[in-house]
C-alpha positions, 0 to 999 in steps of 0.5 A: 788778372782782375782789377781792383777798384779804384779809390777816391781821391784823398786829399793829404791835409785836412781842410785849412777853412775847417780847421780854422772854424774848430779852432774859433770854437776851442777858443770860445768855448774854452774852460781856460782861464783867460789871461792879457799878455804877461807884465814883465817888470809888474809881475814880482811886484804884484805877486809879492804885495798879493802874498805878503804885506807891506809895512805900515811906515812904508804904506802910510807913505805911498798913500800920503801922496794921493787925495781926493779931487777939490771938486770930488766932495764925494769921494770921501777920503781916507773913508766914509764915516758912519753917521753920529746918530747911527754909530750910537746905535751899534753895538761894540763888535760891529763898531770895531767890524766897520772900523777895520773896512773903513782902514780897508776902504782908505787904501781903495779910495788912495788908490782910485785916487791915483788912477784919476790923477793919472787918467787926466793927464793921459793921451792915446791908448791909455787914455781909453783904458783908465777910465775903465780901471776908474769905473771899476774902482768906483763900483767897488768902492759903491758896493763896499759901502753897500755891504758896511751898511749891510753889517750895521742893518741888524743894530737898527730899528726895524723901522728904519732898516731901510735905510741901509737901502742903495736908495739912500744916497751917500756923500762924506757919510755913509748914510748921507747928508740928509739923515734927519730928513730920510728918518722922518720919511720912514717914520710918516711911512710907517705910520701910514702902512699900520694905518692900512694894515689888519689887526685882530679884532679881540674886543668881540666875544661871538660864539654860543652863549656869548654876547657882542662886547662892546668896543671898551677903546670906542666907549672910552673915547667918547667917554673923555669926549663927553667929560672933557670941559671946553675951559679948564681951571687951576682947580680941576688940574689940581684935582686930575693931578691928584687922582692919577694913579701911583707912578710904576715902572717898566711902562714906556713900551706900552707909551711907543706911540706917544713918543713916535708923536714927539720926535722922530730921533732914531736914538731915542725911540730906540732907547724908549723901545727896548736897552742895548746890552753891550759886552765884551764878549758873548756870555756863554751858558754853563747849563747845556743851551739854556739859561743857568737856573739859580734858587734861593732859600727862604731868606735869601728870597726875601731878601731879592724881593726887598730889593726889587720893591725898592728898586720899583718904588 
């Protein structure tokens, strides 16, 4: 009778070291959310506050109880306020956006508030531990500053954009202490920047048939320098006020320069560069997307053109 042959030794269970390496593995690489041990007593409470909200009595109370540090002057509370000379400048609806996250960002400050007062009485295990929930509170309070001032950027001059920038600090306001000075830094960078910046030459004329004109700004320039007198009396600024043109209107934009010489208040170069229109509610078109388009009979014309010349007089 033939013998079959013989089988290699099977072990019955697999290898405990294997296993244990494949389940570090399931464990690292798992899509699972991760989770800390359950909260028995907190959990209704965190699970009912995230689903409803709590009264405005009953808030304004609990956050009563908690406020800033005496040597925290820069945890701002219950908010960070827009500087006066940059909340001019905004318009309505972002005023009334940065006035519900400052309402917002009072609750997050209230309670940073608490975790600090806590944290300094703490030993043991928590004393590790809430300094980090304190760290993580204060980056988001930062980063929640960071996009308040994101908001507010597009009111702004362009020029001045950057401040909205991190690198301008923040103290009790939003833009910091030291806003008139931050302001004319910008101003004396931009007014260095055009200096170095190319601009298309339109005082030359070169092509066939066509001579060099010469540079009209350079010729007026030495032109008043020739002309201007070392002493001048009553008499020729009595005759120079008399010969200046007639006063017309709608020309401050072409005098932007004159004004960046005088002053460096954000509030009023942007007066004197352009009008904020402030409305209610965006104004909405009736005629597809485009401006409604009206005309006027002959009289009613003569009429709008009447005004206008009162208006320009």
């Amino acid at each position: 009778m033939r013998k079959l042959p013989s089988l290699p030794n099977i072990p019955d269970q697999e290898d405990p070291t294997d296993t244990g390496s494949f389940h570090n593995l399931a464990v690292e690489f798992s899509v699972v959310e991760k989770t800390s041990p359950a909260l028995p007593g907190l959990a209704e409470i965190v699970n009912s506050l995230l689903r409803d909200r709590l009264t405005k009595e009953k808030l304004s109370e609990v956050q009563s109880q908690y406020i800033r540090p005496e040597n925290c002057p820069n945890l701002a509370a219950p908010n960070y306020k827009v500087n006066k000379q940059i909340w001019q400048q905004m318009r309505k609806e972002t005023r009334n956006t940065d006035s519900a996250l400052q309402k917002t960002q009072g609750l997050l400050i209230s309670g940073l508030c608490a975790v600090l007062e806590v944290c300094n009485v703490s030993d043991g295990d928590k004393k590790s531990k809430l300094p980090h929930a304190a760290v993580l509170l204060l980056t988001a309070n930062r980063e929640f500053n960071m996009k308040r001032r994101d908001l507010i950027r597009p009111d702004l001059n362009k020029q001045y954009g950057a401040l909205c920038n991190p690198s301008t600090a923040i103290s009790t306001y939003l833009f910091g202490d030291q806003l008139n000075k931050e302001v004319e830094k910008l101003t004396k960078s931009n007014k260095l920047s055009n200096k170095f910046t190319t601009k298309p030459r339109s005082d030359y004329r070169v092509g066939r048939g066509h001579e060099r004109s010469p540079n009209k700004h350079q010729d007026i320039s030495q032109q008043r320098k020739l002309e201007s007198p070392t002493e001048v009396n009553n008499d020729a600024i009595a005759t120079l006020i008399a010969n200046q043109p007639p006063f017309k209107a709608g020309g401050l934009k072409d005098c932007v320069h004159a004004w960046t010489e005088i002053t460096s208040d954000p509030f009023i170069l942007d007066a004197v560069t352009h009008c904020h229109l402030e409305f209610d509610s965006l104004p909405e078109s009736y005629v597809s997307n485009t401006r409604p388009y009206f005309t006027f009979n002959e009289t009613e014309q003569t009429v709008v053109d009447g005004e206008i010349e009162k208006f320009l007089q």
